[in-house]
C-alpha positions as CSV (number, residue, x, y, z in Angstrom):
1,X,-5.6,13.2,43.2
2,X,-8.7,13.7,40.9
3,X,-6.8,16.2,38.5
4,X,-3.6,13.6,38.4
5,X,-6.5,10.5,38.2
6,X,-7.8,13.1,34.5
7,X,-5.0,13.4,33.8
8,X,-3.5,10.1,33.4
9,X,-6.9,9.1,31.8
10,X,-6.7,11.7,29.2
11,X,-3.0,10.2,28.4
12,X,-4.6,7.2,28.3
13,X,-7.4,8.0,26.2
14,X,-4.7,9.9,23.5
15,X,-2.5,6.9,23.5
16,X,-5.4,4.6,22.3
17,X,-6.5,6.4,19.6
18,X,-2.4,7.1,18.1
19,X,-2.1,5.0,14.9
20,X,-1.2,1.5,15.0
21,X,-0.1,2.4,11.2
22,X,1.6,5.5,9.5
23,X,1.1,5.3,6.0
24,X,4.1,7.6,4.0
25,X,3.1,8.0,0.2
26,X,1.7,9.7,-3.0
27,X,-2.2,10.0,-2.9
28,X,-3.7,11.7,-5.7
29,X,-6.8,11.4,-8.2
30,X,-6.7,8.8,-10.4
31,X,-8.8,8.9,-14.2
32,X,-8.9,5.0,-14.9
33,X,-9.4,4.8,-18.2
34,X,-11.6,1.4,-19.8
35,X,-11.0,0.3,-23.0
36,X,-14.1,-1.4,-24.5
37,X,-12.3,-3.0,-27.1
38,X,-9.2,-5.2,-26.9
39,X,-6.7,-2.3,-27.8
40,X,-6.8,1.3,-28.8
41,X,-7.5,1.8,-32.3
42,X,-4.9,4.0,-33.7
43,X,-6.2,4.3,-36.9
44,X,-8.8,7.0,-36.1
45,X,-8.7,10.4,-34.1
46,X,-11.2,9.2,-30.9
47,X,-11.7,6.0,-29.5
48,X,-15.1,5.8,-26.6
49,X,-14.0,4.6,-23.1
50,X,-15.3,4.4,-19.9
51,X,-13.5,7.1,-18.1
52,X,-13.7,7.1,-14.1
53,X,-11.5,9.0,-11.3
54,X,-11.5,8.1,-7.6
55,X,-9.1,8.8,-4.7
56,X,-5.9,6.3,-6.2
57,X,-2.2,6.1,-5.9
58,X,-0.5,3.6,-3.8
59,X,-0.9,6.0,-0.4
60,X,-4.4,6.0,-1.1
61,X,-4.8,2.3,-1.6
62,X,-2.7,1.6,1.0
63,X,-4.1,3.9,3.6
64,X,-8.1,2.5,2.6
65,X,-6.8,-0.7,2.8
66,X,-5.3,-0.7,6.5
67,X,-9.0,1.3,7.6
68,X,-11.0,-1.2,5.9
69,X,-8.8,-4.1,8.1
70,X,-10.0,-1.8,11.4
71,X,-6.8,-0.8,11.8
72,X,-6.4,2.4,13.3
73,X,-4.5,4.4,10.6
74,X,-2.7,7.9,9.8
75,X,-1.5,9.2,6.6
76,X,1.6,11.0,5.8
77,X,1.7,12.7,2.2
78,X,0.7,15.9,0.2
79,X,-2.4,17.3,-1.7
80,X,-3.6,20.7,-3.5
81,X,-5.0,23.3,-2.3
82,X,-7.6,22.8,-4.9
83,X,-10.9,20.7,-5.6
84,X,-8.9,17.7,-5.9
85,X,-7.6,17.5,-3.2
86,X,-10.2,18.4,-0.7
87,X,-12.4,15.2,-2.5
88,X,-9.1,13.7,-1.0
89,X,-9.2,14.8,2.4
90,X,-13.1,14.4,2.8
91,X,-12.6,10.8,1.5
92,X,-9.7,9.9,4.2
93,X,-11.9,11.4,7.1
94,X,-15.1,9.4,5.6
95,X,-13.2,6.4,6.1
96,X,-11.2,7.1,9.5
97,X,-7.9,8.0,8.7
98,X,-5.6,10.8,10.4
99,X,-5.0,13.2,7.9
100,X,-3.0,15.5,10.2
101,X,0.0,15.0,8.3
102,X,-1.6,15.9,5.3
103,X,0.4,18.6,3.9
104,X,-0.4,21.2,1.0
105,X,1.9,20.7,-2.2
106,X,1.8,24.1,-3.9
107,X,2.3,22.2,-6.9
108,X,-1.5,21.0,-6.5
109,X,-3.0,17.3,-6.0
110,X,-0.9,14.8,-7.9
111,X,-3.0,13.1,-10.3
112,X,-2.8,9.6,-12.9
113,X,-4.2,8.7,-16.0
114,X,-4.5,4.8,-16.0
115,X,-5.5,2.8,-19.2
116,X,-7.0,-0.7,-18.3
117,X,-7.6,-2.9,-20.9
118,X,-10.0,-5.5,-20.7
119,X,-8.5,-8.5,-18.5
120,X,-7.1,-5.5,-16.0
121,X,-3.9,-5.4,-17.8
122,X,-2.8,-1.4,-17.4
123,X,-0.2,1.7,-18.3
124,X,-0.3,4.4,-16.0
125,X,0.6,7.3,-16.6
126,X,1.4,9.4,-13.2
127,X,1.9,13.4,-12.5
128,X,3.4,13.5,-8.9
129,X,3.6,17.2,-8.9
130,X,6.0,18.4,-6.1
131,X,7.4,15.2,-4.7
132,X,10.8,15.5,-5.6
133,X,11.3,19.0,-4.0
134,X,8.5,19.1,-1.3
135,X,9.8,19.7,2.5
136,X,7.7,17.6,4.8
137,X,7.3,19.5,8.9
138,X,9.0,16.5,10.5
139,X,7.8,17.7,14.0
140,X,4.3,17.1,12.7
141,X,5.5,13.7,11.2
142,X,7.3,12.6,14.1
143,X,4.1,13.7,16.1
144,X,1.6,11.5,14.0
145,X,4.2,8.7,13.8
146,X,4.3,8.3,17.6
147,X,3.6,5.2,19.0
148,X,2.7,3.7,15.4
149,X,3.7,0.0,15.6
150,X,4.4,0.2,11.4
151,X,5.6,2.7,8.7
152,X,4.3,1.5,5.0
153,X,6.4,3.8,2.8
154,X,5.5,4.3,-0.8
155,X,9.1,5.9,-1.8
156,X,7.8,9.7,-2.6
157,X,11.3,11.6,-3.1
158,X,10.3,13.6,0.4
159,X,9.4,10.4,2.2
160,X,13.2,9.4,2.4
161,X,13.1,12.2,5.1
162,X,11.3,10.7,7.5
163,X,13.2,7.0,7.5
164,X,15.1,8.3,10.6
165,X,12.0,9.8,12.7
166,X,9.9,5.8,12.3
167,X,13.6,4.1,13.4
168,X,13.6,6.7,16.1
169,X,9.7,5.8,17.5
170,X,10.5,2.2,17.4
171,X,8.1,1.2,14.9
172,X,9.0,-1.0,12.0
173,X,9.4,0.1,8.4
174,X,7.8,-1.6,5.4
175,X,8.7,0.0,2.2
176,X,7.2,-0.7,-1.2
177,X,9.6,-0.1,-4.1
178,X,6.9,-0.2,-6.4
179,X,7.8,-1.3,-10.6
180,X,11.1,-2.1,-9.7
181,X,13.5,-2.1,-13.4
182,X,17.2,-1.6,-11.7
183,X,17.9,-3.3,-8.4
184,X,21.0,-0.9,-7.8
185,X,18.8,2.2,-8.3
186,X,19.9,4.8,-6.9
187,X,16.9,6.6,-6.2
188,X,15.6,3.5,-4.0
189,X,18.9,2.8,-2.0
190,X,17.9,4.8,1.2
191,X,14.5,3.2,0.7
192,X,15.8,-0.5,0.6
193,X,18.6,0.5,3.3
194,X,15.8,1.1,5.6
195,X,13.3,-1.2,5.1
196,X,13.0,-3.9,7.6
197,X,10.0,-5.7,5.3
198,X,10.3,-4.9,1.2
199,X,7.6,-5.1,-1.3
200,X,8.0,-4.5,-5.0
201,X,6.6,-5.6,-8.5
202,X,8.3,-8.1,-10.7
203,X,6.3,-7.1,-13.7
204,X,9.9,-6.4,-15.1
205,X,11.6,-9.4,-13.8
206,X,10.3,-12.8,-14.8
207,X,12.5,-14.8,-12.4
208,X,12.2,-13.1,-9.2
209,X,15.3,-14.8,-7.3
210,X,18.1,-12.5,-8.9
211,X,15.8,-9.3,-8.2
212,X,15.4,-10.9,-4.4
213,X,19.2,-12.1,-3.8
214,X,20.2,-8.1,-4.8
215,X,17.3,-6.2,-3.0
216,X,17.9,-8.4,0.2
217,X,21.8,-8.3,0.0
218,X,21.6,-4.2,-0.1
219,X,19.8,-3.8,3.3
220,X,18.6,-5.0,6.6
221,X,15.4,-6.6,5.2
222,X,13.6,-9.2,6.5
223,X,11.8,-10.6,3.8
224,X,10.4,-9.5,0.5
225,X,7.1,-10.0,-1.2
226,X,7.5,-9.5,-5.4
227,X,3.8,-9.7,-6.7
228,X,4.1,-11.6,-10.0
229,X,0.5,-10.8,-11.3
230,X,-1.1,-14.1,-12.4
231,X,1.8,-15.9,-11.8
232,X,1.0,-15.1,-7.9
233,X,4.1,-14.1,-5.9
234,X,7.7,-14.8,-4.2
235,X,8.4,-14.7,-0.7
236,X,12.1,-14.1,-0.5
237,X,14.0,-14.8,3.7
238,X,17.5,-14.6,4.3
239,X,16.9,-18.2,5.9
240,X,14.3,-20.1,3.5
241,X,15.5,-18.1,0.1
242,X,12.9,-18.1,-2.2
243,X,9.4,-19.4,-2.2
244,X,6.7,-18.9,-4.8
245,X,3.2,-18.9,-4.1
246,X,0.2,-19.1,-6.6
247,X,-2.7,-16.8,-7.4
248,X,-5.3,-16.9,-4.6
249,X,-7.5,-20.0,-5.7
250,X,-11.1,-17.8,-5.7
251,X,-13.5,-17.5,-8.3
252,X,-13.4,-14.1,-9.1
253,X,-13.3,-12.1,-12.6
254,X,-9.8,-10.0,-13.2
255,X,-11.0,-6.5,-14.4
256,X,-8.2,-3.8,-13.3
257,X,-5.5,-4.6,-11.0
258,X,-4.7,-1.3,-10.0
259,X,-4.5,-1.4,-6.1
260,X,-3.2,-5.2,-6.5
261,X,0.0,-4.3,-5.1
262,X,-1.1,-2.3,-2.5
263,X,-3.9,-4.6,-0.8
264,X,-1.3,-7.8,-1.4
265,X,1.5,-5.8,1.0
266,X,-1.3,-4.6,3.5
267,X,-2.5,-8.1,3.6
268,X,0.2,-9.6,4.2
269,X,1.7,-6.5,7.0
270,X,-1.3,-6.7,9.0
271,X,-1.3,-10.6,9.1
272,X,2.5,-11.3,10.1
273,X,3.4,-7.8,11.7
274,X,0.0,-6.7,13.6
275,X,-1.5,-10.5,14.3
276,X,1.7,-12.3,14.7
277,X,0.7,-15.0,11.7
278,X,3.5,-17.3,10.4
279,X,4.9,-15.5,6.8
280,X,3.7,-18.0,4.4
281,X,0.3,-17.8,6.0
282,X,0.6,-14.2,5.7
283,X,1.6,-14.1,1.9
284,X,-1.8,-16.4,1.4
285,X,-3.9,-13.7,3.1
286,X,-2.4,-10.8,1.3
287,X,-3.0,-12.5,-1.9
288,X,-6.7,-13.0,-1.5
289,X,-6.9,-9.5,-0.5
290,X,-5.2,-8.5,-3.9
291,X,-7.3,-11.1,-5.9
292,X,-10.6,-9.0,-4.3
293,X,-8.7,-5.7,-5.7
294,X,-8.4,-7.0,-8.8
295,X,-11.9,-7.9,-9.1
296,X,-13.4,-4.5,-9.0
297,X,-13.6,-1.7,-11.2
298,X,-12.8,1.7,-9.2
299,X,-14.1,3.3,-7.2
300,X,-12.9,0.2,-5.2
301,X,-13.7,-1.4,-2.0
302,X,-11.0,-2.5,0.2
303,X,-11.4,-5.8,1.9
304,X,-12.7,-5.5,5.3
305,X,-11.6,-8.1,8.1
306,X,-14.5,-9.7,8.0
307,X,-14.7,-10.6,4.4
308,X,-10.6,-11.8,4.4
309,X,-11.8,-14.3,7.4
310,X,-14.2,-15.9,5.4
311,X,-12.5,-16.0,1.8
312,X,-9.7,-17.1,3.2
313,X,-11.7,-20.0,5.4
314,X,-13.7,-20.4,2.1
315,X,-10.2,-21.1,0.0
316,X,-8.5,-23.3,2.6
317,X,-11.9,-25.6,3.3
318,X,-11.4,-24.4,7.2
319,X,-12.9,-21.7,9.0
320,X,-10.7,-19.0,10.9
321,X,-11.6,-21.1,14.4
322,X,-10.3,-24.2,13.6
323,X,-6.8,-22.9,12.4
324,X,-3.9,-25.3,13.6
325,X,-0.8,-23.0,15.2
């Protein structure tokens, strides 16, 4: 009786501490390049920036930002065997994350070169190394995705491979189509196919209900979230259409809005998916989170749970307590 008592106690134990979220994406190191003047001066050889790199890419964000929420988080993706990437894997294990699945791309640790202008506006400029040809061990996948209640998916070329294994664990799949220019794209089909909550940028589509009508007609989706920079974002249903939202109402400077994306979708995931909160609620949350992104020169700090409570009982004049349902 004791050794069946252990063991179901050990089971137990290991099922507590499987991740509530499996994040699938690039991670890499980013150099984030600050201009000090309005624009680069192209009339001379060298220009003086403020050059910084940190752990980046929208796997990195995304998994920080879930860990800095307390949610209990694993990461799916690929590094180097090289300097790079064990400042990646120290970092993820600083912070809490299951890097099990962490594979090694023999291509090495992707990297990005991000200019940021003053007012955050950005290019980046990204080297994904072996993405498009890597092999992912889908028994260790299906192992770390096991009894995760959601798969954020940040459309690597390998992470189309592991669609099926999150359907087959029952957990629900969020993708993020990133900058999206082409809703028929073919390289995002299975990704939008699968998706049962869709996240993109509409940096390349001003009006964001043709871009919502055509990503939500291809798939099963639920709803979509297009982050529209100042502008805010959409919130697109198959019942309520399309709903825009402005820019989280804080007081806060807008310095480099890398990350932006990434902390709006995890906002708004862990508020309507993990806590159960109405959608439009959950849009207003995610944007704050975002607007704090935005606010920060890297290395960045991700909103903690704590901090989203208040701002967001700060912004609406009501603290988290007295929240009608």
């Amino acid at each position: 009786m004791e050794e069946r008592g252990g063991a179901e106690e050990q089971r137990t134990m290991r099922e507590a501490e499987r991740a509530e979220v499996v994040v699938v994406g690039n991670i890499g190191i980013d150099t984030c390049v600050y201009l000090y003047g309005d624009d680069i001066d192209w009339s001379v050889e060298g220009n003086f920036t403020e050059n910084i790199d940190c752990v980046g890419q929208a796997g990195g964000y995304a998994s920080r930002s879930y860990a800095a929420l307390g949610r209990r988080t694993a990461f799916l993706g690929t590094v180097g065997d090289d300097p790079a990437g064990r400042v990646i894997r120290e970092a993820l294990a600083a912070e809490g994350i299951d890097a099990r699945g962490v594979f090694v791309d023999p291509q090495g640790t992707a990297r990005s070169a991000n200019l940021i202008y003053p007012g955050g506006r950005r290019k980046n400029f990204y080297d994904g190394k072996g993405h498009m040809t890597f092999a992912p061990d889908l028994a260790v996948c299906r192992e770390v995705m096991a009894g995760a209640q959601l798969v954020h998916v940040n459309i690597p070329n390998w992470g189309r491979r592991v669609l099926p294994i999150a359907r087959e664990v029952g957990a629900l799949i969020a993708v993020d189509l990133q900058d999206v220019v082409n809703a028929a794209d073919e390289y995002r089909r299975d990704f939008v196919e699968a998706a049962d909550y869709l996240f993109c940028s509409g940096v390349n589509h001003p009006d964001p209900e043709p871009l919502a009508r055509a990503l939500l007609g291809a798939g099963r989706a639920r709803a979509l979230v297009i982050g529209m920079g100042a502008a805010g974002c959409a919130l697109a249903t198959r019942e309520g259409g399309v709903r825009r939202f402005q820019v989280a109402a804080l007081e806060l400077p807008v310095v480099d809005t890398n990350g932006a994306g990434d902390a709006l979708a995890v906002g708004f995931l862990v508020s309507h998916v993990l806590e159960g909160r109405p959608m439009e609620e959950a849009v207003q949350r995610g944007q704050v989170a975002a607007r704090v992104a935005c606010a920060q020169r890297v290395p960045k700090r991700m909103i903690s749970q704590e901090e989203l409570e208040i701002r967001c009982g700060t912004m609406h004049g009501v603290d988290e307590g007295s929240r009608g349902e």
